[in-house]
N, CA, C and O atoms as CSV, one atom per row, in Angstrom:
chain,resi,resn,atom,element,x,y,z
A,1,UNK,N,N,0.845,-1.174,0.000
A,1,UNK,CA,C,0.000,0.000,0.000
A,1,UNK,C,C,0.890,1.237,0.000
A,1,UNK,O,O,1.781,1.302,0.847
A,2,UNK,N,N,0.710,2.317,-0.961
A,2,UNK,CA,C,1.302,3.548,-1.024
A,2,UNK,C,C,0.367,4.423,-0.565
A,2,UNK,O,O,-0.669,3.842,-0.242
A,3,UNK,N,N,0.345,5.493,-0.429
A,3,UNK,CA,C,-0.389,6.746,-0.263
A,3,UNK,C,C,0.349,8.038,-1.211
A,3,UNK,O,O,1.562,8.228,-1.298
A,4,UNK,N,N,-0.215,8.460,-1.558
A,4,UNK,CA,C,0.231,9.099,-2.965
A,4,UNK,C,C,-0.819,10.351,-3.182
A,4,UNK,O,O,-1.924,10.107,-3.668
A,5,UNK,N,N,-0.510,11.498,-2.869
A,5,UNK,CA,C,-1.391,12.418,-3.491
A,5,UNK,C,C,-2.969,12.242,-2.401
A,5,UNK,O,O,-4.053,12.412,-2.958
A,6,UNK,N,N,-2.945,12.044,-1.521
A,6,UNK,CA,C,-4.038,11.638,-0.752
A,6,UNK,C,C,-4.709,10.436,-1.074
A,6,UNK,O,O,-5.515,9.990,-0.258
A,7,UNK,N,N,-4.497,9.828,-2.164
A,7,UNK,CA,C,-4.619,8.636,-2.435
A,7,UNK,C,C,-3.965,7.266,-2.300
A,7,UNK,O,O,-2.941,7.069,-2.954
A,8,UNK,N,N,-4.563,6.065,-1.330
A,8,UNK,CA,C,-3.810,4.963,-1.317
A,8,UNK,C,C,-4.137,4.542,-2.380
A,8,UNK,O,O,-5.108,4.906,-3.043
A,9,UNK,N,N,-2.888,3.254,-2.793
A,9,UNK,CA,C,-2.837,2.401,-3.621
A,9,UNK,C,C,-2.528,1.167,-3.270
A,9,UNK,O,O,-1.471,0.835,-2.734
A,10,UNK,N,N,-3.731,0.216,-3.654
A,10,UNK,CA,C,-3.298,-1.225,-3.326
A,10,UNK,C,C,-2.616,-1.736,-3.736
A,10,UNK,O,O,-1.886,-1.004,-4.404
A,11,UNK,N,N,-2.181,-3.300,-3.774
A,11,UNK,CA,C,-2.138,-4.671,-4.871
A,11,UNK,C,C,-3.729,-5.104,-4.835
A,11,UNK,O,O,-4.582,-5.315,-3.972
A,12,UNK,N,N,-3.640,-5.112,-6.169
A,12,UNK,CA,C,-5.021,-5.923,-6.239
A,12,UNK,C,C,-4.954,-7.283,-7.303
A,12,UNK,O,O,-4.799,-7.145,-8.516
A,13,UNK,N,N,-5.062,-8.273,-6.797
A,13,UNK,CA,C,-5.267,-9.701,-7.637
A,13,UNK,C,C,-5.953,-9.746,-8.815
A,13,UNK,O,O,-7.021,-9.138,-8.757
A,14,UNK,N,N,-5.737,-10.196,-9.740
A,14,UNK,CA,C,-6.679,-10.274,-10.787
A,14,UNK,C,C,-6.404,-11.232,-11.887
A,14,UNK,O,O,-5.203,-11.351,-12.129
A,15,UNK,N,N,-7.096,-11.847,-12.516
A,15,UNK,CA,C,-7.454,-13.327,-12.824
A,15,UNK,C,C,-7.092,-12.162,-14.877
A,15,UNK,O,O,-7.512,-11.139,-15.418
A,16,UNK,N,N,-6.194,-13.185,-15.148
A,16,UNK,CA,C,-5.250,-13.057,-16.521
A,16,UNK,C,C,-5.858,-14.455,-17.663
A,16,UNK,O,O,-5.994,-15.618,-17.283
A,17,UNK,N,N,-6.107,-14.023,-18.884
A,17,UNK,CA,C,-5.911,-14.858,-19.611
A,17,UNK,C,C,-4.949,-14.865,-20.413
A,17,UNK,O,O,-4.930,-13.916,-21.197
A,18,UNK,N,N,-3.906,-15.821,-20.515
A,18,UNK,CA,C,-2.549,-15.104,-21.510
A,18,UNK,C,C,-2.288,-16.418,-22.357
A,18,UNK,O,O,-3.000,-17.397,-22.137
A,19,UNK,N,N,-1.377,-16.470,-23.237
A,19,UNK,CA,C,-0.888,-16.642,-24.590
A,19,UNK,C,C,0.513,-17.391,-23.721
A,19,UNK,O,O,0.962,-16.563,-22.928
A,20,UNK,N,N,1.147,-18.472,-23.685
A,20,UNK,CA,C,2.757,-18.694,-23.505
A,20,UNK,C,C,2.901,-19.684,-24.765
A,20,UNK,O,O,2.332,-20.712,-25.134
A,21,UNK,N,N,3.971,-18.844,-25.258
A,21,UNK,CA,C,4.532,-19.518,-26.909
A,21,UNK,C,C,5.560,-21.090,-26.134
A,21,UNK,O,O,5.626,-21.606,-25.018
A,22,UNK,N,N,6.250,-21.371,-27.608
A,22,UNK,CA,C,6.918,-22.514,-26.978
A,22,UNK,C,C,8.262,-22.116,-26.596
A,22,UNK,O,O,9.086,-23.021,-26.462
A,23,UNK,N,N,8.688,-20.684,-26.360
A,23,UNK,CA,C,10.033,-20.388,-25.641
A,23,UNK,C,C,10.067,-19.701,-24.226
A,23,UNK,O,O,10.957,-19.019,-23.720
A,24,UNK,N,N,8.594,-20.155,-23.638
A,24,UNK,CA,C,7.727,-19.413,-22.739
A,24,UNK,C,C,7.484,-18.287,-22.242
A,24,UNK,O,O,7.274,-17.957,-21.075
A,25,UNK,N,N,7.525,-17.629,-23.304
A,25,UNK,CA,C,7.167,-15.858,-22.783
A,25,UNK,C,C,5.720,-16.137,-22.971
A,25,UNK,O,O,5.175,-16.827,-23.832
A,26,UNK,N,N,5.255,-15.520,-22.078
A,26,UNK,CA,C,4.098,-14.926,-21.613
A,26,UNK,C,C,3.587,-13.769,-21.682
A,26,UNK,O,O,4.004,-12.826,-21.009
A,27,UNK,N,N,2.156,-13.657,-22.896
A,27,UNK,CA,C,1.793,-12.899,-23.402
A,27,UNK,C,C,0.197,-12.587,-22.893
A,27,UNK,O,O,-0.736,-13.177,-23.437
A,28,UNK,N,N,-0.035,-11.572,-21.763
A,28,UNK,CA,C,-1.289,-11.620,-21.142
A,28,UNK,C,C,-2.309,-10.639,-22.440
A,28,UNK,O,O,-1.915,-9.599,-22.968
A,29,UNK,N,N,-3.915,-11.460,-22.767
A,29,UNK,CA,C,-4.383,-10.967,-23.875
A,29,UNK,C,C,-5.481,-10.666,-23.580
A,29,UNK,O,O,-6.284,-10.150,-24.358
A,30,UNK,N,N,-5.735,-10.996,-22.163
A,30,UNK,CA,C,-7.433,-10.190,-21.312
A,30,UNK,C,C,-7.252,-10.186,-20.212
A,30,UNK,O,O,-6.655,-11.185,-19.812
A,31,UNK,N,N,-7.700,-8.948,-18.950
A,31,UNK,CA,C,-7.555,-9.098,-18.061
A,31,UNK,C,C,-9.440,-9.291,-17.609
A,31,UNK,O,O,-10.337,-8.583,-18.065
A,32,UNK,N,N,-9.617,-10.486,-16.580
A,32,UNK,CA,C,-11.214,-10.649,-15.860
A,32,UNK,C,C,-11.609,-10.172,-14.487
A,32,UNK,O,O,-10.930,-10.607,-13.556
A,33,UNK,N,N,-12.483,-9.444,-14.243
A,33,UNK,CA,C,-12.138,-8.155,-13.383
A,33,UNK,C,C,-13.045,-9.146,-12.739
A,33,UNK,O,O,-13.456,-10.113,-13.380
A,34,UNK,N,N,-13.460,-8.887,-11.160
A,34,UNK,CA,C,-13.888,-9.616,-10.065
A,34,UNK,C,C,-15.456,-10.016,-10.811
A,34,UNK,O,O,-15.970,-11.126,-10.673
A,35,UNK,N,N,-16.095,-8.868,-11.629
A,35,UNK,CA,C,-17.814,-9.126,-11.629
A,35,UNK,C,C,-17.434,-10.041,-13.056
A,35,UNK,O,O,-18.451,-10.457,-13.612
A,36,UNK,N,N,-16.748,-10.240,-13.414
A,36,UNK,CA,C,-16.635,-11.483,-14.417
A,36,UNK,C,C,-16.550,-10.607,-15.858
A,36,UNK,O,O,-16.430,-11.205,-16.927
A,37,UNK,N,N,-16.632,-8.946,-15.780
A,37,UNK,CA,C,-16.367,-8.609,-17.041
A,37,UNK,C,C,-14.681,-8.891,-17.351
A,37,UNK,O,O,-13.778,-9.023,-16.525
A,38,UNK,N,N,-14.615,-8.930,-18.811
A,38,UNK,CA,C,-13.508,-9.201,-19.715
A,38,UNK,C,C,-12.757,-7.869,-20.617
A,38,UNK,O,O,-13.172,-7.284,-21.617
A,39,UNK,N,N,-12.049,-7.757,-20.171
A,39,UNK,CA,C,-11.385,-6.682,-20.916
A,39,UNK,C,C,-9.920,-6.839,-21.563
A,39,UNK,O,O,-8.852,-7.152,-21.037
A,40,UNK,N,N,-10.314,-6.443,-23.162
A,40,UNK,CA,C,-8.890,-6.852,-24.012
A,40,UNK,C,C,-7.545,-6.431,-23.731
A,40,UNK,O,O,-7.489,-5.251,-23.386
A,41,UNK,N,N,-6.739,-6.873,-23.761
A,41,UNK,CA,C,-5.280,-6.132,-23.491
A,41,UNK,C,C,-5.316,-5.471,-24.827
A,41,UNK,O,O,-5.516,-6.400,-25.609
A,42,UNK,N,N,-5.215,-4.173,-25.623
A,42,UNK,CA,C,-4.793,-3.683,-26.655
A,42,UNK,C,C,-3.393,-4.120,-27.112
A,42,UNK,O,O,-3.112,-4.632,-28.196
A,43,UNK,N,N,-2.615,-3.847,-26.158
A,43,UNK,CA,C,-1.161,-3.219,-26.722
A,43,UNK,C,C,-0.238,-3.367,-25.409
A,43,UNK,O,O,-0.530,-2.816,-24.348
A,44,UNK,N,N,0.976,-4.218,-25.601
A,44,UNK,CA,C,1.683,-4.487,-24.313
A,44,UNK,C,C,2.883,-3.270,-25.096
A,44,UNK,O,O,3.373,-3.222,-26.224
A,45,UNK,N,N,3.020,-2.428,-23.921
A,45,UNK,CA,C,3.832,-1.201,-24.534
A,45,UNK,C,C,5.263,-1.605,-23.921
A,45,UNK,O,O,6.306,-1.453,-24.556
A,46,UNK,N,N,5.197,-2.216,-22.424
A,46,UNK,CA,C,6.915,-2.371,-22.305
A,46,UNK,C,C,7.120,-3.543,-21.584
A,46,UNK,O,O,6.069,-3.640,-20.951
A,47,UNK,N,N,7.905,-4.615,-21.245
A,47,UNK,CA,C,7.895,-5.459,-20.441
A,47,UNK,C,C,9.383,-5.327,-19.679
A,47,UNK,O,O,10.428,-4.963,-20.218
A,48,UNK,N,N,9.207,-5.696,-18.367
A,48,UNK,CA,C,10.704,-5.572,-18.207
A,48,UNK,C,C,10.693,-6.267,-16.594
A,48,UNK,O,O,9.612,-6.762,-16.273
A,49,UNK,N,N,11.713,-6.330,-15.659
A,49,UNK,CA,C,11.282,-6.787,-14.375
A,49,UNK,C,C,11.487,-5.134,-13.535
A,49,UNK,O,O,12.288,-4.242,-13.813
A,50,UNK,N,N,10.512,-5.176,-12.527
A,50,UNK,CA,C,10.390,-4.305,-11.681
A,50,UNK,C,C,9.530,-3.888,-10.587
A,50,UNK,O,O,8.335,-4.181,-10.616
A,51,UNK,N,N,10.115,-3.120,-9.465
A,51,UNK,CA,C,9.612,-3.772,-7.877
A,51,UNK,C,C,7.932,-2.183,-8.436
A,51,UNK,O,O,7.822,-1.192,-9.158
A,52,UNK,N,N,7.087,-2.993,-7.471
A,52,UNK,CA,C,5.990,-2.368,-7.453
A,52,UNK,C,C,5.677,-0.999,-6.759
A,52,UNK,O,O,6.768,-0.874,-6.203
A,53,UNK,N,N,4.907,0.232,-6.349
A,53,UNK,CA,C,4.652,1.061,-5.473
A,53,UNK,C,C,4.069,0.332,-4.207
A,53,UNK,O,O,4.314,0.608,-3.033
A,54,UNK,N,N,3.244,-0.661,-4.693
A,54,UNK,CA,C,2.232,-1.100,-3.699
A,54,UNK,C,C,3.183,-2.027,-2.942
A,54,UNK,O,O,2.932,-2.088,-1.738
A,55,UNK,N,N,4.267,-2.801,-3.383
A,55,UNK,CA,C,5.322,-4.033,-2.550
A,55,UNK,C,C,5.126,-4.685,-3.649
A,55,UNK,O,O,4.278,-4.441,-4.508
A,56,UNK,N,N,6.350,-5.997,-3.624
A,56,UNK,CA,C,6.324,-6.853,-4.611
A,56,UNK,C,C,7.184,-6.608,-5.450
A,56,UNK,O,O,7.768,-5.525,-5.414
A,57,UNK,N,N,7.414,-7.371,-6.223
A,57,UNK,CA,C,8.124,-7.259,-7.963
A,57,UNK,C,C,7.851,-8.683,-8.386
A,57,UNK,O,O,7.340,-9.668,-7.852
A,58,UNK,N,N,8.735,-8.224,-10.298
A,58,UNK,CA,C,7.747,-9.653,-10.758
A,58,UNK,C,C,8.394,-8.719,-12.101
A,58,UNK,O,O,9.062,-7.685,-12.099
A,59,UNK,N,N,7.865,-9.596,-13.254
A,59,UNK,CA,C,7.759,-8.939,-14.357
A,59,UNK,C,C,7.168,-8.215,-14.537
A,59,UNK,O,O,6.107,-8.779,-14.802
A,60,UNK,N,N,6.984,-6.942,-14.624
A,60,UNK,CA,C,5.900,-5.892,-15.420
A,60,UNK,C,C,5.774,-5.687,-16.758
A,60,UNK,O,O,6.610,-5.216,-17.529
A,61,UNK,N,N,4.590,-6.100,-16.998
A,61,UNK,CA,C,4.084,-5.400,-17.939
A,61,UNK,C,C,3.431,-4.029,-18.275
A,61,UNK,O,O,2.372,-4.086,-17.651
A,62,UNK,N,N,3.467,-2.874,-18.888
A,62,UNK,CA,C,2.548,-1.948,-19.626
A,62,UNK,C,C,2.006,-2.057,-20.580
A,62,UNK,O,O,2.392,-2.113,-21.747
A,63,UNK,N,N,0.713,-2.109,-19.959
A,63,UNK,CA,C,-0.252,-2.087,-21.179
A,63,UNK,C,C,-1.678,-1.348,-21.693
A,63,UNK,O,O,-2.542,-1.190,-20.831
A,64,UNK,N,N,-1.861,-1.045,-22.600
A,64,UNK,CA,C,-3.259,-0.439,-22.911
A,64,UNK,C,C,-4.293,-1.406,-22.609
A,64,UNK,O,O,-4.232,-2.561,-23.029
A,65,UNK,N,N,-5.334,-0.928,-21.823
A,65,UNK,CA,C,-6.616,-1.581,-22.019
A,65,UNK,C,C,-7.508,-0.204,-22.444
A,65,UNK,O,O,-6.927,0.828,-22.110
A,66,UNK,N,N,-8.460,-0.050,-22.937
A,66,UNK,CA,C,-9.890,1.003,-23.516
A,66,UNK,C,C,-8.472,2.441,-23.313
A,66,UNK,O,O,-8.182,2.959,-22.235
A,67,UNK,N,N,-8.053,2.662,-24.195
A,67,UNK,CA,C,-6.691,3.465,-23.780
A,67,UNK,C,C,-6.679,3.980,-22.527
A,67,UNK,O,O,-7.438,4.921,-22.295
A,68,UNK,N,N,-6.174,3.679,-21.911
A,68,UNK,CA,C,-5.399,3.447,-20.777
A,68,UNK,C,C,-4.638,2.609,-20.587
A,68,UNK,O,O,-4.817,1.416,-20.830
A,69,UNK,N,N,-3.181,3.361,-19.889
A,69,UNK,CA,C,-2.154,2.851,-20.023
A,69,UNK,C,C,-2.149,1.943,-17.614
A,69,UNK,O,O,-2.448,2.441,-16.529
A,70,UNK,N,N,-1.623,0.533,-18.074
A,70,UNK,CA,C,-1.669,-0.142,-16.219
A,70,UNK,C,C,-0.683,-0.785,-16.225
A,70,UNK,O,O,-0.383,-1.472,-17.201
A,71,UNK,N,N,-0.111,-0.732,-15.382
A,71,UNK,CA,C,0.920,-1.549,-14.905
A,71,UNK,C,C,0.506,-2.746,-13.975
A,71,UNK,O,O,0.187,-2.641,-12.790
A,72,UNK,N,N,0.584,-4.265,-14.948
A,72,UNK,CA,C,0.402,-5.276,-14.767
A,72,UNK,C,C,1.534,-6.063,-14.115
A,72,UNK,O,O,2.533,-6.080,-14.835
A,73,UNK,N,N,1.636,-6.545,-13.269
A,73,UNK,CA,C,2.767,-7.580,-12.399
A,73,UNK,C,C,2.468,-9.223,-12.521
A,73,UNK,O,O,1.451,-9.865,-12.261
A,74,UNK,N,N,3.495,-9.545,-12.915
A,74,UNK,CA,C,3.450,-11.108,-12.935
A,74,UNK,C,C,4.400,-11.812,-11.994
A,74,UNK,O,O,5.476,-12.368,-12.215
A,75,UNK,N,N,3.882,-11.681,-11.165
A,75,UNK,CA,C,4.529,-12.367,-9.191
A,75,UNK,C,C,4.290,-13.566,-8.947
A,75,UNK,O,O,3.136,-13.886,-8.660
A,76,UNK,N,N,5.271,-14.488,-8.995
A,76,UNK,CA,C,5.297,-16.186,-8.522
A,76,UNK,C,C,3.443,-16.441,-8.787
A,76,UNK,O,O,2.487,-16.137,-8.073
A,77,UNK,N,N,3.514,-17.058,-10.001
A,77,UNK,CA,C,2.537,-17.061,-10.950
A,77,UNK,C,C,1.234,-16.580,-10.297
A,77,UNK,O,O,0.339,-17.330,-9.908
A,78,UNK,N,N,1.234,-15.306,-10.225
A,78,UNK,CA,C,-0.089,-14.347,-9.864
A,78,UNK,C,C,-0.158,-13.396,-10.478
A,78,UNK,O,O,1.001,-13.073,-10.739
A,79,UNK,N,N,-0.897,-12.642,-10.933
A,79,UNK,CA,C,-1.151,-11.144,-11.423
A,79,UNK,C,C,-1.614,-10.387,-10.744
A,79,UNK,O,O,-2.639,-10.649,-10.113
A,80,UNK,N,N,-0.969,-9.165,-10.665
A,80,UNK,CA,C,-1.487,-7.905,-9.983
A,80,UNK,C,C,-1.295,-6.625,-10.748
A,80,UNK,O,O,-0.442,-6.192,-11.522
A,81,UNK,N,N,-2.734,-6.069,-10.088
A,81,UNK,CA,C,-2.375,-4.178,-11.002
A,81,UNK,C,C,-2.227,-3.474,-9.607
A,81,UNK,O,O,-2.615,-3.972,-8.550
A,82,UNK,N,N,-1.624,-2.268,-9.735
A,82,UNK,CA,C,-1.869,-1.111,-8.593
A,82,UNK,C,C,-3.203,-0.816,-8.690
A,82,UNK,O,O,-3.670,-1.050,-9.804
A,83,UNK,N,N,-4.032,-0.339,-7.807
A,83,UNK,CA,C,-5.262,0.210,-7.877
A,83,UNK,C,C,-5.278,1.239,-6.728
A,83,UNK,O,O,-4.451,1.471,-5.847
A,84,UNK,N,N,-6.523,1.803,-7.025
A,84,UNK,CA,C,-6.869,3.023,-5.901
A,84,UNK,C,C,-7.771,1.897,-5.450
A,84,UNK,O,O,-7.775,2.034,-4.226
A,85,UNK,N,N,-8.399,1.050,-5.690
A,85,UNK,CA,C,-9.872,0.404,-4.742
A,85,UNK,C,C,-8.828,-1.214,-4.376
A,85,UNK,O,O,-8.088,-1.762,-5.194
A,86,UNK,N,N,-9.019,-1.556,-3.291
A,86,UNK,CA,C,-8.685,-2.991,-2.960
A,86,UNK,C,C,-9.426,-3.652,-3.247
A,86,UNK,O,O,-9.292,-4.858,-3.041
């Protein structure tokens, strides 16, 4: 948890559907938000490893979803975004 601008920021869990080729990179291509909606990944803009605001590290991803740009974490096979809501 950060606090930022009067705003905290969680980790928040969230359920990934992804793509792993046969040299196993891992390519996340929807993220499924708690009420079961589905939302496309557009555009993975950077991947790289790096520690979180909220705690943690993992691989990050950036990516567009409905343009907007989130920083996605891939932590000992879990996914997480930062969020303002837990």
């Amino acid at each position: 948890m950060e606090i930022s601008k009067g705003k905290i920021l969680y980790k928040r869990y969230v359920n990934i559907i992804a793509e792993i080729d046969k040299q196993g990179r891992i390519k996340p291509l929807y993220l499924r938000w708690d009420n079961q909606e589905l939302y496309q990944i557009d555009k993975i803009i950077e991947v790289r490893q790096a520690v979180s605001k909220v705690g943690g590290n993992g691989l990050l991803y950036v990516v567009r979803i409905q343009n907007q740009n989130r920083r996605l974490f891939y932590e000992i096979n879990r996914w997480f975004i930062e969020s303002y809501t837990p």
